[in-house]
Structures are given as C-alpha cells and as structure tokens.
C-alpha atoms as an extended CHARMM CRD file, in Angstrom:
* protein
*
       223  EXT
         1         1  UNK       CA             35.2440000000      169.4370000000       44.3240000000  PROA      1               0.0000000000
         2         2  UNK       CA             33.2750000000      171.8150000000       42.9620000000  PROA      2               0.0000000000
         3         3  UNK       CA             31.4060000000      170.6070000000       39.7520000000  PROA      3               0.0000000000
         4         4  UNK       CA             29.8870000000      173.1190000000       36.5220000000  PROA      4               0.0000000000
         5         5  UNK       CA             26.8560000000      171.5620000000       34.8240000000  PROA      5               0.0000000000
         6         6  UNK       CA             25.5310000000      172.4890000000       31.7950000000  PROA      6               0.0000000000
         7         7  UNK       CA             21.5380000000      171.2520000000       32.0150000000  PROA      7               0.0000000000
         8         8  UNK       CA             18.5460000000      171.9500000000       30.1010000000  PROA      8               0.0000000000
         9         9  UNK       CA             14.8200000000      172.4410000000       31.1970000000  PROA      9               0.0000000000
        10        10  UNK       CA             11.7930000000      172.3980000000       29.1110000000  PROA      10              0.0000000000
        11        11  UNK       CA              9.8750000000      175.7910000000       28.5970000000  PROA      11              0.0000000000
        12        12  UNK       CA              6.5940000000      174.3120000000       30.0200000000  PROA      12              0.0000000000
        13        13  UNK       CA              8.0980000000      173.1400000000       33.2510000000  PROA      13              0.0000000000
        14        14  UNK       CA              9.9130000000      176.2820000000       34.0860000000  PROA      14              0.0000000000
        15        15  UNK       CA              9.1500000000      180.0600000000       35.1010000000  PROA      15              0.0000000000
        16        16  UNK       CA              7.1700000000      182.6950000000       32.3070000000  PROA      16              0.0000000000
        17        17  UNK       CA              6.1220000000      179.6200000000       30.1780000000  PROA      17              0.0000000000
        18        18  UNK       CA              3.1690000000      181.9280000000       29.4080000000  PROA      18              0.0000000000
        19        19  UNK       CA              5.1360000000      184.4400000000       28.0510000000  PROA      19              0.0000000000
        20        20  UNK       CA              6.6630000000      182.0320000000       26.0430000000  PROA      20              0.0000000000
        21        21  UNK       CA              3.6910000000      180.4120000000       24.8100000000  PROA      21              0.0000000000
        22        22  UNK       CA              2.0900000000      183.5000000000       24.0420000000  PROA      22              0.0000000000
        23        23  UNK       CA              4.7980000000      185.3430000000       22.9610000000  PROA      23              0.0000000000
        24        24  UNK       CA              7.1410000000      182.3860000000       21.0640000000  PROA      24              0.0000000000
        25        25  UNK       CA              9.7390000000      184.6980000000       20.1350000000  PROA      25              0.0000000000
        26        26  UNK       CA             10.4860000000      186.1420000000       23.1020000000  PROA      26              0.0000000000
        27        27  UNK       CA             14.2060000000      185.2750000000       24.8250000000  PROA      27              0.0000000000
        28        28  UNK       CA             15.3250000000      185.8150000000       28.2210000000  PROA      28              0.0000000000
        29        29  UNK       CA             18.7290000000      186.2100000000       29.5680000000  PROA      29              0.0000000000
        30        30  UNK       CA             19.4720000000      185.9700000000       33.6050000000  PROA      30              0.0000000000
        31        31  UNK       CA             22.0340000000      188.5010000000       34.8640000000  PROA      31              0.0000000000
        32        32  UNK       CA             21.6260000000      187.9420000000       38.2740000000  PROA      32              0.0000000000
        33        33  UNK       CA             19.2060000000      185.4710000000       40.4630000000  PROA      33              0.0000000000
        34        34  UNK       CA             18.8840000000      185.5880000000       44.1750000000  PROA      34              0.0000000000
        35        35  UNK       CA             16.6560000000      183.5170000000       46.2720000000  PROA      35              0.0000000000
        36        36  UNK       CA             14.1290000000      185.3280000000       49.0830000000  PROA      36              0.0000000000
        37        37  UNK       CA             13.2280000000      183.5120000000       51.2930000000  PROA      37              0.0000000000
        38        38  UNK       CA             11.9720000000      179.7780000000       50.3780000000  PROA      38              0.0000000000
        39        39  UNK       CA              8.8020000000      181.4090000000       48.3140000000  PROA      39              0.0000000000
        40        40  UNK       CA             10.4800000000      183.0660000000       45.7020000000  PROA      40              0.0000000000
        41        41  UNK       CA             13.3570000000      184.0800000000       43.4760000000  PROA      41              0.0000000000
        42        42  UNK       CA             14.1990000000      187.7320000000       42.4060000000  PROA      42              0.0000000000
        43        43  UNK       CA             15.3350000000      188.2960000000       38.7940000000  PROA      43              0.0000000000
        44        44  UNK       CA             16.9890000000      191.1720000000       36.9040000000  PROA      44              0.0000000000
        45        45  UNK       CA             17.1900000000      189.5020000000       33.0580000000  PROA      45              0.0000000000
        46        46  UNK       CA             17.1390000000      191.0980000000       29.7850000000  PROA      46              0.0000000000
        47        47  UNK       CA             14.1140000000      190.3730000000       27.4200000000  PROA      47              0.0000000000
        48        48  UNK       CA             13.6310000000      190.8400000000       23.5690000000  PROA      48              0.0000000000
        49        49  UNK       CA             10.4660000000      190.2990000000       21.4640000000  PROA      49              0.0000000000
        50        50  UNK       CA              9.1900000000      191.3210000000       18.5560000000  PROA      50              0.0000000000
        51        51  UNK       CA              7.0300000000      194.1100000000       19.5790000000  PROA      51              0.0000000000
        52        52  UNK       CA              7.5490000000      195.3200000000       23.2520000000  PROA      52              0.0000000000
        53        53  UNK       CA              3.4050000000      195.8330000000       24.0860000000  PROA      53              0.0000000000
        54        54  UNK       CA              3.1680000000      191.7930000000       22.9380000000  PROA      54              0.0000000000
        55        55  UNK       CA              5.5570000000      191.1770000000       25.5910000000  PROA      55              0.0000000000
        56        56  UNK       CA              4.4790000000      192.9410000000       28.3810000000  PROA      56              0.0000000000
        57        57  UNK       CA              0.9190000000      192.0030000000       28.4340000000  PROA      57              0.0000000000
        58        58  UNK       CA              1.9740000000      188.7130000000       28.2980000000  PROA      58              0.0000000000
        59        59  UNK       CA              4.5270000000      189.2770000000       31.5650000000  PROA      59              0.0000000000
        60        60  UNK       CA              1.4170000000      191.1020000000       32.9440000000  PROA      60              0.0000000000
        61        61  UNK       CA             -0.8650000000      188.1170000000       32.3300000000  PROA      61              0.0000000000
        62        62  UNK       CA              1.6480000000      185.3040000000       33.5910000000  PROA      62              0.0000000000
        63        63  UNK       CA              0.9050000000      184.0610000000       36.7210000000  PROA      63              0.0000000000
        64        64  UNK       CA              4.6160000000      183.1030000000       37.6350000000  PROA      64              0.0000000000
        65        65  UNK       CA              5.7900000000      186.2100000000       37.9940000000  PROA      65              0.0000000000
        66        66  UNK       CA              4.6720000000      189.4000000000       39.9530000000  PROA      66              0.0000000000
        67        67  UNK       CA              6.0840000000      192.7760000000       40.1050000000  PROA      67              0.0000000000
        68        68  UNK       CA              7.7000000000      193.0310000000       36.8670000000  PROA      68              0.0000000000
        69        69  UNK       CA              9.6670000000      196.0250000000       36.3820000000  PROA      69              0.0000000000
        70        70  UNK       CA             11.2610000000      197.4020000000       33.4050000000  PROA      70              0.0000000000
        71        71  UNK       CA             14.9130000000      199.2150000000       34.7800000000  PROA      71              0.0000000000
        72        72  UNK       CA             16.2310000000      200.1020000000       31.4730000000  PROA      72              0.0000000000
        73        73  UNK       CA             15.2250000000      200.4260000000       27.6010000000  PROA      73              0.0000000000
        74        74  UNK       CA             17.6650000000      199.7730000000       24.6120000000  PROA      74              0.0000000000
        75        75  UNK       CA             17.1910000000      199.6440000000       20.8840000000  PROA      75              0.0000000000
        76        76  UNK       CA             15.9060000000      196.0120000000       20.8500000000  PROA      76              0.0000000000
        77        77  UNK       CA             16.2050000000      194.6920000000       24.2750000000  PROA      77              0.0000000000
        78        78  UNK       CA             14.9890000000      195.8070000000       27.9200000000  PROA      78              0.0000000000
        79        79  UNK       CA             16.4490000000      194.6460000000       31.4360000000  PROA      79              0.0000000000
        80        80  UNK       CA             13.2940000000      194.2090000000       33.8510000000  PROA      80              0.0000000000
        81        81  UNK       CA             13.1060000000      193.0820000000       37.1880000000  PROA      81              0.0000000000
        82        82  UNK       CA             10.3930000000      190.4690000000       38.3820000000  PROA      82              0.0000000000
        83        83  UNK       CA              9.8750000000      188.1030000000       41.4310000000  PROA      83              0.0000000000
        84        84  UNK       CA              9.5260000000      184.3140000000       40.1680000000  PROA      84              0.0000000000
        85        85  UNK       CA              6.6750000000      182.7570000000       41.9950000000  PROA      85              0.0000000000
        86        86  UNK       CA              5.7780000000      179.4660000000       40.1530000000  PROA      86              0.0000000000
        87        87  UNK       CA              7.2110000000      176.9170000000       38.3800000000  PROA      87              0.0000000000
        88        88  UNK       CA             10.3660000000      177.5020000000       40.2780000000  PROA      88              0.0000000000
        89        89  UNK       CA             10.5350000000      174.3810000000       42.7780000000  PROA      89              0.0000000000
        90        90  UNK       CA             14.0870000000      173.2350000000       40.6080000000  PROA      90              0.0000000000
        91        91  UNK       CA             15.5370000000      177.3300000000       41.0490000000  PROA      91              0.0000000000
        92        92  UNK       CA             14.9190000000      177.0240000000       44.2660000000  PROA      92              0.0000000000
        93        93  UNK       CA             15.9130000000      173.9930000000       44.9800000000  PROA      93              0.0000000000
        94        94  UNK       CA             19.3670000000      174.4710000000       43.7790000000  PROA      94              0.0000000000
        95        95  UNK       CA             19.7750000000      177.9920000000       45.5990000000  PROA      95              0.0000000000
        96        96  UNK       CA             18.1030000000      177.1480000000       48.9300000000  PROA      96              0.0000000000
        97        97  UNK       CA             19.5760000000      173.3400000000       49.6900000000  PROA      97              0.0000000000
        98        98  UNK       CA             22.2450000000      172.7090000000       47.5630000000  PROA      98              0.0000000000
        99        99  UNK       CA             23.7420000000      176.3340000000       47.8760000000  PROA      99              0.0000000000
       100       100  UNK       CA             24.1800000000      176.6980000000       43.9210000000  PROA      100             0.0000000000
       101       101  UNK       CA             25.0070000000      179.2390000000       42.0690000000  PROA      101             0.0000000000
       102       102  UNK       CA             23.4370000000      180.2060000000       38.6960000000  PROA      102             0.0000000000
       103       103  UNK       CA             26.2760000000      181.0010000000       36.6290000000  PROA      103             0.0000000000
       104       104  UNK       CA             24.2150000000      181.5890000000       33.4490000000  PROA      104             0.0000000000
       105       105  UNK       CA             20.4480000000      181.1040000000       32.2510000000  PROA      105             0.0000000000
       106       106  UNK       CA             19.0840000000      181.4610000000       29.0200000000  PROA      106             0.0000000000
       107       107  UNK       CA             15.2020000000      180.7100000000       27.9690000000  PROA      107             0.0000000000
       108       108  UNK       CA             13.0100000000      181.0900000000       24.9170000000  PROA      108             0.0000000000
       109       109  UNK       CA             10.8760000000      178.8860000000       23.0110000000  PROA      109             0.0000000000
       110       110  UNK       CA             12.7430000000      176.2350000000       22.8970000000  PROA      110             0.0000000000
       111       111  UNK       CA             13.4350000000      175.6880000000       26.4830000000  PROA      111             0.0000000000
       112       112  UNK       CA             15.7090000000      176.6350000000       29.5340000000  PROA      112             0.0000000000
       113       113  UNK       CA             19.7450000000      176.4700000000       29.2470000000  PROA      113             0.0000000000
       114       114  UNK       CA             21.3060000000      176.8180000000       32.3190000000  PROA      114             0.0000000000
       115       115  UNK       CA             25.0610000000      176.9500000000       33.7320000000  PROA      115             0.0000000000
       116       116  UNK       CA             24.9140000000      176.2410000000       37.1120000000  PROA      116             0.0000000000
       117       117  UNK       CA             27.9770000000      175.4900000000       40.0050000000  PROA      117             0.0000000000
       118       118  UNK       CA             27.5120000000      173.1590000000       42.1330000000  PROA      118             0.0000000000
       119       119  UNK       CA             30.0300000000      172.5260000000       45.5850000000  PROA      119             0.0000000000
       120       120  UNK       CA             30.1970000000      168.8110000000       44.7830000000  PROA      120             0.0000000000
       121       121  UNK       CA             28.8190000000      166.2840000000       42.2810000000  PROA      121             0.0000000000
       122       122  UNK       CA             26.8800000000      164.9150000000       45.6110000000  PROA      122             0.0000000000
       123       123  UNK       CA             25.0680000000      168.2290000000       45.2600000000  PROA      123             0.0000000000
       124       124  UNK       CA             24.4740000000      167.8790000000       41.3620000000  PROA      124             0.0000000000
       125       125  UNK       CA             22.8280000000      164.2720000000       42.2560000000  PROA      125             0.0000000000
       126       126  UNK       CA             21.0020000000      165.7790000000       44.9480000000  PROA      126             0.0000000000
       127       127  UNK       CA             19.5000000000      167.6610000000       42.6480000000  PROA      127             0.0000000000
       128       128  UNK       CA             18.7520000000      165.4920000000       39.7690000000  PROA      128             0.0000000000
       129       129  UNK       CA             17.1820000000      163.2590000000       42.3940000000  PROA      129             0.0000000000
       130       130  UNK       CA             15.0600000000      165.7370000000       43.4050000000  PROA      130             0.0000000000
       131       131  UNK       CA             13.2850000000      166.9460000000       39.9460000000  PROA      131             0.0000000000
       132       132  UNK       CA             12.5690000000      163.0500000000       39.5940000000  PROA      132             0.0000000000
       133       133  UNK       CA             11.2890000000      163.0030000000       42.1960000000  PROA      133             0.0000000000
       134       134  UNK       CA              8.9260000000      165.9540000000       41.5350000000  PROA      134             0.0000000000
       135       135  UNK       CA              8.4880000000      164.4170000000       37.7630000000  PROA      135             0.0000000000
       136       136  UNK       CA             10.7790000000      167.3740000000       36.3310000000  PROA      136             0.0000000000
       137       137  UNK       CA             12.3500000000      166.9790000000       33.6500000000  PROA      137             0.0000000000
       138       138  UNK       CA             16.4200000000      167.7530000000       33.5830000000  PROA      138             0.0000000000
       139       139  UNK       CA             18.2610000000      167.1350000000       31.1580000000  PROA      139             0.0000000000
       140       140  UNK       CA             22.1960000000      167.5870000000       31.6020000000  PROA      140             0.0000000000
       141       141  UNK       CA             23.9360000000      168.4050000000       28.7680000000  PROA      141             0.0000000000
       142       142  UNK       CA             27.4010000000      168.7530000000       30.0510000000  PROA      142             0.0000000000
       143       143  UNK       CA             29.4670000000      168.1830000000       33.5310000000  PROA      143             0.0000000000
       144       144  UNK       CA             33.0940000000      169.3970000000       34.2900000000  PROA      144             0.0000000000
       145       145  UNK       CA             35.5090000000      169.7000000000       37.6690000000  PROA      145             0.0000000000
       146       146  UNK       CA             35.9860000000      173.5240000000       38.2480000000  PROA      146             0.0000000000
       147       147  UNK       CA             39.5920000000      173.4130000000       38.0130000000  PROA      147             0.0000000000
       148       148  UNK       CA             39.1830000000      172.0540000000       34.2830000000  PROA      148             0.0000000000
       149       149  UNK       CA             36.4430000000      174.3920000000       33.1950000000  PROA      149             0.0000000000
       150       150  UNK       CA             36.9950000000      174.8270000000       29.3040000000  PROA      150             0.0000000000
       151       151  UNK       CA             36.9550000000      178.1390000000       27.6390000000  PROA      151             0.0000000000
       152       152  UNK       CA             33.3970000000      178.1350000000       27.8820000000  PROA      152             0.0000000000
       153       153  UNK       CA             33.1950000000      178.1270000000       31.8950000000  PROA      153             0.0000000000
       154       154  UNK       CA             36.3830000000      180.4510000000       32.0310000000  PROA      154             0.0000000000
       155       155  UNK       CA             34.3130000000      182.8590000000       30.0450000000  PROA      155             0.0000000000
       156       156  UNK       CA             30.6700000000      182.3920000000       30.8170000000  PROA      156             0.0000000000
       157       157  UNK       CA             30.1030000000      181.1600000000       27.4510000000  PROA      157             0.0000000000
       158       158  UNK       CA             26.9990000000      179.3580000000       26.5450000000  PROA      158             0.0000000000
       159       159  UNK       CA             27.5260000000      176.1170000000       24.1700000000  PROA      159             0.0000000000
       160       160  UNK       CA             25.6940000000      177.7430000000       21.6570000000  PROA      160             0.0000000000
       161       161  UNK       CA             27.9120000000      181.1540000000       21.7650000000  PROA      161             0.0000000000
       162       162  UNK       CA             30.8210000000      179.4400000000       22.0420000000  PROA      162             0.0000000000
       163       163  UNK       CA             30.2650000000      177.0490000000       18.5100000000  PROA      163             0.0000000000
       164       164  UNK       CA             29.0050000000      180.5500000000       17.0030000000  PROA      164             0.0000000000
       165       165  UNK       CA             31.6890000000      182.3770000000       17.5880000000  PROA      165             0.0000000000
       166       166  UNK       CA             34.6100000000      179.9990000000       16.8310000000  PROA      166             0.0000000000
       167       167  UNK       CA             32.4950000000      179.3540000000       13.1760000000  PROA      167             0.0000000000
       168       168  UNK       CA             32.5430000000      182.7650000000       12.8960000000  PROA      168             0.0000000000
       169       169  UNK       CA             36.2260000000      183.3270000000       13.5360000000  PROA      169             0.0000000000
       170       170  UNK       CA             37.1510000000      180.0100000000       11.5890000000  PROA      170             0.0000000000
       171       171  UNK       CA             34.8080000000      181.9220000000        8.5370000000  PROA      171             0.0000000000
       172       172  UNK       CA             36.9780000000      184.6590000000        8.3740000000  PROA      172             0.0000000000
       173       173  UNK       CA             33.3990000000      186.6340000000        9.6450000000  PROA      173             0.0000000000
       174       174  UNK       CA             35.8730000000      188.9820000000       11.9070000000  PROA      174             0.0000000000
       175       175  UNK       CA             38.6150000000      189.3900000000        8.9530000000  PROA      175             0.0000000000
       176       176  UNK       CA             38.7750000000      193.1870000000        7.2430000000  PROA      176             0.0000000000
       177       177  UNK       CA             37.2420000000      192.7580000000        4.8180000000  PROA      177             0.0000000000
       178       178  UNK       CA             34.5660000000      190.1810000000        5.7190000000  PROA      178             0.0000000000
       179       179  UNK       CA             34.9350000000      187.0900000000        4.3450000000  PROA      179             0.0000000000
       180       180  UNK       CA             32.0480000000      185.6970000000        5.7280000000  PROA      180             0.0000000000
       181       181  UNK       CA             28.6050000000      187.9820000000        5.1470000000  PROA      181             0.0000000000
       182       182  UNK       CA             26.1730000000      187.2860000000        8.5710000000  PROA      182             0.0000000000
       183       183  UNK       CA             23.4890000000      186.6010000000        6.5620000000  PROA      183             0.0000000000
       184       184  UNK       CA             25.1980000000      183.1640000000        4.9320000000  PROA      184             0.0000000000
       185       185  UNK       CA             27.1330000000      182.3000000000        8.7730000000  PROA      185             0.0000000000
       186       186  UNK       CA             23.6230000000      182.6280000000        9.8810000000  PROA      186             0.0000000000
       187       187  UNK       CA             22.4860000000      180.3010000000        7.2360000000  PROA      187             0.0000000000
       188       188  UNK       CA             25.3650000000      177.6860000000        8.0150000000  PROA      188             0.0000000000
       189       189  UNK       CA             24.3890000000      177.6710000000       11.5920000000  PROA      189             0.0000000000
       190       190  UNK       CA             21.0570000000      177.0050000000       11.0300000000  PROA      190             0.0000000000
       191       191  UNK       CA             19.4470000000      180.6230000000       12.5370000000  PROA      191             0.0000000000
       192       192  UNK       CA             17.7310000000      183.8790000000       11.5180000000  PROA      192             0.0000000000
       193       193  UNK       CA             19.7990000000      186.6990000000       10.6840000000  PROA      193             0.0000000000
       194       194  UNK       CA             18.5230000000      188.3700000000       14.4560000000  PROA      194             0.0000000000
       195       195  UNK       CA             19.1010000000      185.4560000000       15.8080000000  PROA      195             0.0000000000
       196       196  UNK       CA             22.8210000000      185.4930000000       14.8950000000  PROA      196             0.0000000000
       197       197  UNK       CA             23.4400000000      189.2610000000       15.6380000000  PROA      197             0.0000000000
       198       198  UNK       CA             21.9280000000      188.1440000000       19.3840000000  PROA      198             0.0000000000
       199       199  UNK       CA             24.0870000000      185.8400000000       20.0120000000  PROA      199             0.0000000000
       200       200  UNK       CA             27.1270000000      187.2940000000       18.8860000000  PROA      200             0.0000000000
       201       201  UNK       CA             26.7130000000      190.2050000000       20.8260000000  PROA      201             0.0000000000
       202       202  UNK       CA             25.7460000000      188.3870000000       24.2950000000  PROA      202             0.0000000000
       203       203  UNK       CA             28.6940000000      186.5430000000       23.8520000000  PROA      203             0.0000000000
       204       204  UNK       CA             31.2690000000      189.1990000000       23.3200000000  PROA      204             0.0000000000
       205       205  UNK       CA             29.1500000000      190.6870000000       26.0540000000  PROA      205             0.0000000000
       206       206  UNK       CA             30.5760000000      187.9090000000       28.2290000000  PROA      206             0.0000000000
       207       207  UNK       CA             34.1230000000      187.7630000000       26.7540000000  PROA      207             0.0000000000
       208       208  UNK       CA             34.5980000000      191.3640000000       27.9240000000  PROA      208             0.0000000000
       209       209  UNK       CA             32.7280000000      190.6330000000       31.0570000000  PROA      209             0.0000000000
       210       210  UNK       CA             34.9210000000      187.5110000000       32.0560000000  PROA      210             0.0000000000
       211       211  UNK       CA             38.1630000000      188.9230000000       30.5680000000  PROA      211             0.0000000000
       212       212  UNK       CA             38.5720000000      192.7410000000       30.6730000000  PROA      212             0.0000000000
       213       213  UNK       CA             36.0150000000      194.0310000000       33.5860000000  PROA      213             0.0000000000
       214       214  UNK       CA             35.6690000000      191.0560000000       35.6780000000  PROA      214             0.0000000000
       215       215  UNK       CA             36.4170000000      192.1680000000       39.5370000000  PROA      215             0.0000000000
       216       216  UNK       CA             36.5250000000      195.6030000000       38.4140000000  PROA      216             0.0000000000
       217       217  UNK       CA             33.8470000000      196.8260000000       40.9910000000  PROA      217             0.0000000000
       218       218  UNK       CA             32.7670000000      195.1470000000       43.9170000000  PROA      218             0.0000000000
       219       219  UNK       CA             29.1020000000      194.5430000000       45.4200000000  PROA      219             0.0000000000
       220       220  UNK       CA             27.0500000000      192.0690000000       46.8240000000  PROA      220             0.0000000000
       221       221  UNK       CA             27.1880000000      188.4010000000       46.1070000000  PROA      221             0.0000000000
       222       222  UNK       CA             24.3140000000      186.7460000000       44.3400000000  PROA      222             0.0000000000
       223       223  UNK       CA             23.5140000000      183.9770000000       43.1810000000  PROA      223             0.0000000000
C-alpha cells in the first residue's frame, strides 16, 4: 500500500549546505526533482535571500551543485535550475531504488523537510536502512497509508503551512476586517513578519495548486 512520509534531514548532510551556511537565510522550495542517471538529480526550486548577489555567489561557490540557472525573477523570490551533484546519496536513493516520488521539499537553515511517497512501507524501511547504513541522519516526522492522507497530503501542505494557516483562520487573520494583524499571528507562531507572509503564500500556492488547477494541463511525469 502505498505509504506518505513526512521526514526531516539535517542541512549539513544534504545538497547546497554551503549556501546555507554562507547564506543562513536563504530558503529553498522543490517544484519538481528528477533523477539522471545514477550521478545526479536535476532541480527547478524557488530560492529567496536577503540580497540576491549573496546568494548567487554562494550557489556559484557550492560544490554540490553545477549549472545553476536562474529561469525566472519575481519581487522577492527566483526559480533556478541546478544539477545536484553531492550530498545527494539519500535523493537518489529514494528515486533510483525505491522508485519514490518527492511530493514536496523544503530547506533552509534549519534543515531539510521533505514529503515523500513511497509504494510500500517495505520501501520506506528500505530506505531508512539505507541512510544508517551510510551514517545519515533521517528523521521521520510523520507516516500515513495513501488512502488516509489528511488534509495536508490531499493538498500538498507542509506541517508547518498547514498549523499556520488553520491559526490564521481560527484568528480571524482572513475575516474583513482583520481581526488578527500579521505582525502579532507572526508573533504567536513564533516567526518573523517575512517569514509569515512566505509561508502563507506557498501554502495558498498549494491549496490552489491541489484544488483548483490540479490536472489542468498535462506533461511529463517527474519525480
């Protein structure tokens, strides 16, 4: 049966922990990963820093990634291109032998949150074997049957968009007039004002995604 998990990888074990360490602010967002060959994994994932120079020298200087190409520019954010070269033996892993699919992946600072499907919980321990075995560290958060994926795996929701976004409904944040101003839900949750406006807007990104557009055009399957 196939099996979501919800598992968590430290920044220093995983792809552009340069970037990360030189740039700490810096967060990336997967939108879609394919494995080529068993060398390397192609990337096209939205970035945002600070200061757009910082971030790119320090993609330039990382020696994980090659090829980086920015595709598109937006107020705050860019979507770049890149080929993963290092630190990737747990991506690859789980595209290449266990025939996973990324569902979501999310990095910064603080570490790695991914969403991955797996075709059977043999798969899942397959794969937790194997990072022991290569003294990776994986830590699974969350596990759930396919058939009884929660709101979160019905709309590619991330935990932490999913607890922001209910608070901010329950806060009357949404409510005309605002009840709640961002700057105090952003203080109840613990996060910086940016922070907050972030994550609100990737995860009505992925509301509409999941809900209103999904299936809407067709093209090739990655993972």
């Amino acid at each position: 049966m196939s099996t979501i998990a919800e598992i968590c990888i430290p920044t220093d074990e995983f792809v552009l922990r340069e970037t990360l360490d030189a740039v700490p602010d810096a967060e990336f967002e997967v939108m879609r990963v394919a494995a080529h060959g068993t060398d390397d994994v192609i990337p096209f994932l939205t970035a945002h820093a600070p200061d757009q120079d910082d971030l790119e020298r320090a993609l330039t200087d990382d020696g994980s990634v090659e090829n980086v190409t920015r595709l598109a520019d937006s107020d705050d954010e860019w979507l770049y291109q890149m080929e993963w070269v290092e630190d990737i033996r747990f991506i690859l892993h789980v595209l290449t032998e266990e025939d996973g699919t990324i569902l979501s992946a999310y990095g910064n600072g603080d570490g790695w949150h991914l969403r991955i499907l797996f075709t059977d919980r043999e798969s899942l321990s397959a794969t937790f074997d194997f990072c022991d075995q290569q003294g990776l560290s994986l830590d699974i958060k969350r596990i759930y049957e396919l058939e009884d994926a929660t709101r979160r795996g019905q709309y590619g929701l991330t935990a932490e968009q999913l607890d922001t976004l209910e608070t901010a409904y329950e806060r009357g944040f949404y409510d005309i007039p605002r009840e709640e101003p961002m700057n105090a839900l952003a203080d109840e949750l613990g996060i910086s004002h940016q922070a907050l406006s972030e994550r609100l807007r990737r995860g009505h990104r992925n509301l509409i995604e999941n809900t209103l557009v999904i299936g809407a055009a067709d093209g090739p399957t990655e993972r």
